[in-house]
C-alpha angles and dihedrals in degrees: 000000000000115000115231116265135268090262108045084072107163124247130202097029136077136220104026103089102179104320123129111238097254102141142034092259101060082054102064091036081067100110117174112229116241097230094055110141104203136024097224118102120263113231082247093062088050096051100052089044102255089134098056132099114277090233089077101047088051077044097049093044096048092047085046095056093038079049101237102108082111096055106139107243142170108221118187130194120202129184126237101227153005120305158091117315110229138149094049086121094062096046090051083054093047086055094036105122093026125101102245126119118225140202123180156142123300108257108260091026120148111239139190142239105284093348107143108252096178142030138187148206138187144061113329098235084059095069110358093099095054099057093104088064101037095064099036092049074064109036095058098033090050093054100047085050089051099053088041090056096051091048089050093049095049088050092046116185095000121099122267119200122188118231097172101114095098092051095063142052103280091231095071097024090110107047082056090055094043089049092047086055086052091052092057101280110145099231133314137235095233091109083211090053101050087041092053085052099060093246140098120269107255120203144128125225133291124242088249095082091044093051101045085045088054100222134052100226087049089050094046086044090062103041088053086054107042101038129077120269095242086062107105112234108234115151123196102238105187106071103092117005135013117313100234092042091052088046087059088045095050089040095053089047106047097023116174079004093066108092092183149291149259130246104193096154112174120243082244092069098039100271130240106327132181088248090047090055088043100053094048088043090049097042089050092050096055096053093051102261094123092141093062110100128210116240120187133205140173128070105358126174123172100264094051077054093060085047107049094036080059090056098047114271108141102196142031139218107192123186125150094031089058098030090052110046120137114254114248101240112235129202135213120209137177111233113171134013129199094355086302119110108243130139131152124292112282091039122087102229125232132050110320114225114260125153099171086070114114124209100239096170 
């Protein structure tokens, strides 16, 4: 195995230098620096193995000293249920500079329940010890895609922003963003996230500016004079006084200027309800603004979606439901060894028909 380069040199840990984890010993040299400033892995600790389960590594070392780390294998993952394939580019990154050949989904594929998604070739010492990342680079951003993809559907046409990144460990915030774009979602307001995905953050404004201005039209007015044009326009309306009569308020002050506005209404007050929606579409209507769009936020699960679209919301900010779905567990097996079909009982051994793979390298 290639050791990592001169200049992936690891930081935050020390006594690694720039060796890949391949025996027992390295592991115990491994001594975390105590001015580390976060506790998630560096892509320099992924690449040289130091996320992986300790299992490969004893693996890696036994079939190193019998002289068969090189035996040439095909290994397949398959998921355990239905969903949206995602995190295959960081796993061909992961693999980038080893000799192993890969097929694979399409990024963004559906996929169903135990259907192979990946498969690899090589010698086994090219890829065995990163098994542990590898499937987890799939099984989180899978399910992230996946929940993005069943809140998209049940708001159809409409747009769907993800709002999960304060829900989740910052370190990984944005490969949950970028996942959910994947799954369907319009666009998210992780600026690195946005930024991974090849778009622009999208977002409105907290409740904290509103509250330190004092007043939500004087906060509106300021944020229609002091950000760029291309800025949509959409004002909270729920943090002082009734949401339809401070949808009226912001309305009246910015005009043709006002794109829409949020209803975030907390639980404690009864949340974001399809009356709620109704009452502020109907009031805004009959005043003229017809062009200001309704955007909701808070708590939002697919079906709440269906419910309040029917009522007349016309776009959707959706945290929790996306940040914290459940991974789809994947699974590595060894398929064939040698050339010769063999796997473990259970398993049916040899390379498993699946045309919708992709060589991917």
């Amino acid at each position: 195995m290639a050791k990592l380069s001169n200049d992936s040199k690891l930081k935050g840990v020390k006594g690694m230098k720039d060796s890949f984890i391949d025996s027992l010993a390295r592991v115990a040299g491994i001594r975390i620096d105590p001015k580390r400033k976060f506790y998630s892995a560096t892509p320099e600790e992924i690449l040289c193995g130091a996320t992986t389960d300790i299992y490969f590594v004893r693996t890696h070392e036994i079939l190193s000293e019998l002289g068969l780390i090189n035996t040439p294998v095909m290994a397949e993952v398959f998921c355990r249920r239905e969903g949206v394939f995602a995190g295959i580019k960081e796993v061909m990154d992961l693999l980038e500079d080893k000799d192993v050949e890969v097929w694979a989904l399409p990024e963004g594929s559906s996929m169903q329940g135990k259907e192979v998604v990946l498969r690899l070739k090589g010698p086994y010492g090219e890829f065995g010890i990163f098994e542990t990342p590898i499937l987890g680079f799939l099984a989180s951003s899978s399910g992230w895609a996946t929940a993005a993809r069943l809140a998209k559907e049940a708001a159809g046409e409409k747009p769907v922003l993800c709002f999960g990144a304060r829900h989740i460990h910052p370190a990984v915030a944005p490969v949950m963003e970028r996942a959910a774009i994947v799954g369907g979602c319009d666009g998210a307001s992780c600026i690195l996230a946005a930024k991974l995905a090849g778009r622009e953050p999208q977002g409105t404004i907290p409740h904290a500016m509103i509250l330190i201005i004092g007043d939500t039209v004087k906060a509106a007015l300021a944020y229609h004079r002091l950000m760029p044009p291309d800025a949509p326009r959409t004002v909270l309306v729920d943090t002082f006084k009734d949401e339809a009569e401070e949808a009226l308020r912001v309305a009246e002050a910015l005009g043709l200027g006002l794109t829409g506005v949020r209803l975030d209404t907390p639980g404690e007050r009864g949340g974001v309800t399809p009356e709620l929606v109704k009452e502020v579409r109907a009031r805004l209507d009959q005043k003229g603004y017809n062009h200001v769009r309704i955007f909701v936020s808070g708590g939002l699960t697919p079906e709440r979606i269906r419910v309040l679209s029917e009522a007349g919301a016309d776009a959707f900010g959706v945290g929790s439901y996306i940040s914290g779905a459940a991974p789809i567990d994947m699974t590595l097996d060894l398929k064939e060894v040698n050339g010769t079909p063999l796997t473990k009982r259970g398993r049916i051994p040899g390379e498993t028909p699946n045309e919708r793979l992709v060589k991917m390298k």
